[in-house]
C-alpha positions, -999 to +999 in steps of 0.1 A: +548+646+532+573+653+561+571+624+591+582+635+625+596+603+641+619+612+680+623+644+662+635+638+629+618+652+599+618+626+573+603+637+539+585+612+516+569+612+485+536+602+486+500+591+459+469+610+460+455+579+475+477+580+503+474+620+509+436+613+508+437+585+539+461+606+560+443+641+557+436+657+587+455+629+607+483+638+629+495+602+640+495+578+612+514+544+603+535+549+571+545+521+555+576+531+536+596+519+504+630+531+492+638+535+459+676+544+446+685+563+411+707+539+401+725+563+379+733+594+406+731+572+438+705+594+450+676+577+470+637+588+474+616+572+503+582+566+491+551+565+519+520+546+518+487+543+539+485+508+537+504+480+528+480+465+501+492+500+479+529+494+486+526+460+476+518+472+439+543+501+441+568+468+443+547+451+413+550+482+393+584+494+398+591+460+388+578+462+357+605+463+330+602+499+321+584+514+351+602+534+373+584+551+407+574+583+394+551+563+366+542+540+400+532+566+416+513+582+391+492+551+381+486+548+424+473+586+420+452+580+395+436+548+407+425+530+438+445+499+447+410+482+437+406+500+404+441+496+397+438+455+406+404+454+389+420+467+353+448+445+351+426+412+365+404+422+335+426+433+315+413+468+312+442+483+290+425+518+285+415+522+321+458+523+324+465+542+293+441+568+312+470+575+334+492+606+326+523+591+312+513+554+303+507+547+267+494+516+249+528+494+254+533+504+289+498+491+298+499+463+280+534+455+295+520+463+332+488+437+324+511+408+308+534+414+338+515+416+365+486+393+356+496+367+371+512+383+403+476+397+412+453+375+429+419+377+433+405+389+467+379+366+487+350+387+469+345+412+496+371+431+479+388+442+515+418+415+514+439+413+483+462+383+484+494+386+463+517+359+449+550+362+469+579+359+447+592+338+480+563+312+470+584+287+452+559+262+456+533+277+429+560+284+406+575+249+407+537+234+402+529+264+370+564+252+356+558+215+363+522+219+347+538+238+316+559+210+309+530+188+306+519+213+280+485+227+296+483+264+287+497+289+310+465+306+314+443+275+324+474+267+349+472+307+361+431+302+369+440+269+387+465+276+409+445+308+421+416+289+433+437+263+444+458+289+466+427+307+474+410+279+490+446+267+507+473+295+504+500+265+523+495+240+496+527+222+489+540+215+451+527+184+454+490+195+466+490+222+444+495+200+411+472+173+421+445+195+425+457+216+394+453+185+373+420+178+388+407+207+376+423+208+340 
């Protein structure tokens, strides 16, 4: 896709799920990510319709392994729902069904992301997603670790907890979190 911005023609590369939301448009907010080739120097801008989908093009370029053109791929193939939906659930073949991602790469997006990925508020239309900024769950999930309850149990807890109060301090998280396991 070329953007036209005070007459500059900036070119970004784009999902199908983007392309799809910006047919026919002719003015359009394009939320933009930059990625650099850290081996030629080179850099690609990558364009999204929302920022829900650029969000998980961060999540999966993340992903030891995962570069953008597999990111992008994976965003072409699925909706951000879809794509939220299989990892929440675990779905590894719904991922392998992407052109390019084999059994290890989907299980190593699903381990990864997992617990990055929060639920929506059941309506499906707002996707909250663990900032890496939010020390405050980390601390409590490490905290809770060290009093040996299972990472998994801790994962479920601090989601609702965050759910129902996405401020909660370390504090209010782990009281809460030991309420419930």
């Amino acid at each position: 896709m070329v953007i036209e911005n005070n007459g500059l023609g900036y070119s970004l590369e784009i999902s199908l799920q983007t392309y799809e939301a910006l047919e026919d448009k002719k003015e359009a907010v394009i939320y933009v990510q930059t990625q650099t080739n850290q081996r030629d120097g080179t850099s690609v801008d990558y364009g999204f319709a929302g920022k829900e989908e650029r969000e998980l093009f961060r999540l999966i370029t993340g992903v030891s392994g995962m570069g953008a053109a597999s990111a992008r791929m994976i965003l072409s193939s699925m909706t951000s729902g879809e794509l939220r939906e299989s990892i929440l659930s675990e779905n590894v073949n719904a991922l392998k069904s992407v052109k390019g991602i084999g059994l290890k790469s989907a299980q190593r997006i699903i381990l990864e992301l997992k617990d990055k990925i929060v639920k929506g508020d059941g309506c499906g239309s707002e996707v909250l997603f663990q900032s890496e900024k939010n020390t405050a769950v980390e601390e409590a999930a490490v905290a809770l670790q060290m009093l040996g309850f299972n990472k998994a149990n801790i994962s479920k807890a601090i989601q609702n907890i965050i759910k129902a109060n996405p401020k909660a301090s370390v504090e209010q998280i782990i009281k809460s979190a030991l309420q419930m396991l």
